[in-house]
Steps between C-alpha positions, in 0.01 A plus 500: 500500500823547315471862623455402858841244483681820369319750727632240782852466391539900495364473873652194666878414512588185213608179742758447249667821516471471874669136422767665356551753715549342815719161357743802350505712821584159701743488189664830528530475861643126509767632267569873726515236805741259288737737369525734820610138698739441255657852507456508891700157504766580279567827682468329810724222409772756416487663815545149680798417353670809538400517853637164557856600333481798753400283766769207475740843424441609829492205706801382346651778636370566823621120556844568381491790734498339795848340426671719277400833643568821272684300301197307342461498166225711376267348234577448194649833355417436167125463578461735765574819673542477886439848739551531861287800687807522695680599110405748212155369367344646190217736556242325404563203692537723836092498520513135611550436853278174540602145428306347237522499104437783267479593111633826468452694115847634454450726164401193260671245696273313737732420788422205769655509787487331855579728851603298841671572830868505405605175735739677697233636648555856403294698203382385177608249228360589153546237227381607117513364214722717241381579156306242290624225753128464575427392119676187541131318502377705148583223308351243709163751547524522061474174504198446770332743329539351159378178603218667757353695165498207351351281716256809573405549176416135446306497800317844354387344186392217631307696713373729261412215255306322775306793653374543087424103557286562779338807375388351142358180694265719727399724260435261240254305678307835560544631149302182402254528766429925383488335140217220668312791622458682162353203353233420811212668205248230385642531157804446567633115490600295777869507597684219658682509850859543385672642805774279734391648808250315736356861615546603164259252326272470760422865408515414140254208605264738620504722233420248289223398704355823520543571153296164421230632751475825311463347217177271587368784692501701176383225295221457750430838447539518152236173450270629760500818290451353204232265603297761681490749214302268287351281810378770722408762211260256302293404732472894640378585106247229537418607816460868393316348155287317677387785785442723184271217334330491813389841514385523190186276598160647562339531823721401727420554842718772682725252723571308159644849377681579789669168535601533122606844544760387836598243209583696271667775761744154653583404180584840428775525800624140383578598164681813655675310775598231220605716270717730761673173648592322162653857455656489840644178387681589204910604469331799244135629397461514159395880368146416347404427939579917494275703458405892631312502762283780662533545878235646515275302305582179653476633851152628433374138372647309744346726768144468314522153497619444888233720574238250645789341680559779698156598554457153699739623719358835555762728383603705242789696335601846387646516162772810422653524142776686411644564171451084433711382202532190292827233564614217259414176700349152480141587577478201748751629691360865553138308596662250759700809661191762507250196607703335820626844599096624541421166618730455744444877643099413535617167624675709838297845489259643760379789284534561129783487343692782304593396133716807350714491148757764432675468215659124426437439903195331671471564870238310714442593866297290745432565877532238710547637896727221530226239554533152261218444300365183327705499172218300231852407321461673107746347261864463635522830679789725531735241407425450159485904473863503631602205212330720212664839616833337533498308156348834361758747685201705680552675794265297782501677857279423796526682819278479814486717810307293725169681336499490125658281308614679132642279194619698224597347138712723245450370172784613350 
């Protein structure tokens, strides 16, 4: 089982790492989002407040203009650098013919300027700010930014801290809940519901609940077990004692010998059937319930003795060996396997049946034309075969065309 939790975890994504994945993405972009508003604002900011000096620059002055004429006083000369397109302008300024304002990279100096209709009406006014009389707001923006990495980093740990909060109380819970799980074996003790989660315990709660279910099923099983391997297997040696004692007497008249002979033939198949369930039962079989066992042996005598059976019925069979070997296996098991598999085939056929061994594999083929016959019920059938194969590891097959019907066992 451990193997299966690993094989899992190699195959399926860990809810915890996907936990921690997504609360750091919505972490990483929460901070990209933070910090690019903060840079966007203080840049933004900056360019407000110079285009508001421009602004009040240049209304000032077209407002003076309309009393004072040419002789208005330009702005402020120690701030600013006024052009007319009427008047030498520098080069690079020349481009701009539209009203509006403009950030121009002069060399290394990034110059803001505003253009407008000069107010007499005629050309271009051009008002820039000289050299570094833009930086007049760097030590207002140092301090912004001082106090905006502050506050942001605050507001980033914080953050941080409670996106580890969040992530350590979901995958707690669940870490207890995988630990619940490894501990659901009957052998294991009963754990208490320790989670602060509603949905949380009530899956604990059900765990628990299973686990206590498991635990009387298996000691059901275990009891039954261990009652019915001394309960059901005495009286089957009386039974079988007492059939033998029976025989033994003299002159017995002929139905008196064959009832004691179907006797001793049932309690036979209940020792078998007893013997291969108790084994069925069990977590392990023990080595000394081993033993080496010849295919072709045991297919023989179970054949010889389902012989009058299957002359009731009016068919037959047609035996093929083929290189038959021996196999390690509880004998009970190879018995229950060869007997329902001929059974069953009889049970279904229209002709006789084909019975071939080849190698560690048994084959039987039965002809049916489709039709359903009477089934007389032997045993428990195909489904028992399918429990002994599986808890053995043979190879049981069964295929049908519509026309024969062919099960095949490898015993290996």
């Amino acid at each position: 089982m451990e193997k299966d939790i690993e094989l899992e975890h190699n195959v399926y994504p860990s809810i915890y790492r996907k936990i921690k994945l997504s609360f750091g993405l919505m972490t990483l972009v929460m901070f990209s989002a933070f910090w690019t508003v903060i840079y966007l604002a203080e840049n933004q900011m900056e360019v407000i407040s110079l285009h508001h000096w421009l602004d009040t620059e240049a209304t000032r002055y077209v407002s003076d203009y309309e009393h004072y004429g040419d002789k208005t006083i330009l702005p402020n000369t120690q701030e600013f650098s006024t052009y007319f397109s009427f008047e030498s302008v520098p080069s690079w300024l020349s481009s701009y013919t539209k009203p509006g304002f403009y950030e121009y990279l002069l060399a290394e100096e990034d110059k803001h300027f505003i253009v407008l209709n000069h107010p007499s009406g005629e050309g271009l006014m051009y008002i820039v700010f000289q050299d570094d009389a833009d930086d007049y707001l760097d030590e207002y923006e140092w301090t912004l930014h001082n106090y905006t990495l502050l506050v942001g980093g605050l507001i980033s740990l914080f953050v941080v801290f409670y996106a580890v909060y969040v992530v350590r109380s979901l995958s707690k819970p669940l870490s207890i809940i995988e630990d619940k799980i490894t501990k659901m074996s009957p052998d294991s003790p009963l754990f208490d519901v320790e989670t602060q989660y509603t949905e949380t315990r009530h899956i604990e709660q059900t765990l628990l609940d299973a686990k206590k279910g498991i635990a009387g099923y298996f000691q059901r099983e275990k009891d039954f077990s261990r009652f019915a391997s001394h309960e059901l297997r005495t009286p089957i040696m009386v039974i079988n004692g007492s059939s033998d004692l029976l025989a033994r007497v003299p002159n017995q008249p002929p139905v008196a010998l064959k009832a004691i002979s179907r006797i001793q033939e049932s309690s036979e198949q209940m020792r078998v059937l007893t013997e291969a369930f108790l084994l069925l039962g069990k977590a392990t079989i023990d080595k000394h319930h081993y033993g080496d066992i010849d295919l072709a042996i045991t297919l023989n005598q179970q054949l010889d003795e389902m012989e009058p059976l299957f002359a009731k019925q009016g068919l037959g069979y047609h035996l093929n060996q083929s290189l038959p070997v021996q196999i390690h296996a509880p004998e009970s098991f190879v018995i229950i396997v060869i007997n329902n598999l001929i059974k069953n085939a009889f049970s279904y056929s229209v002709d006789s049946i084909e019975v071939t061994i080849q190698g560690k594999q048994l084959l039987i083929t039965n002809r049916h034309d489709g039709n359903e016959t009477y089934n007389a019920g032997y045993g428990c059938g195909l489904v028992i075969v399918e429990r002994i194969c599986e808890r053995m590891g043979w190879i049981f097959e069964q295929q049908d065309d519509g026309s024969k019907f062919i099960a095949s066992v490898w015993f290996g």
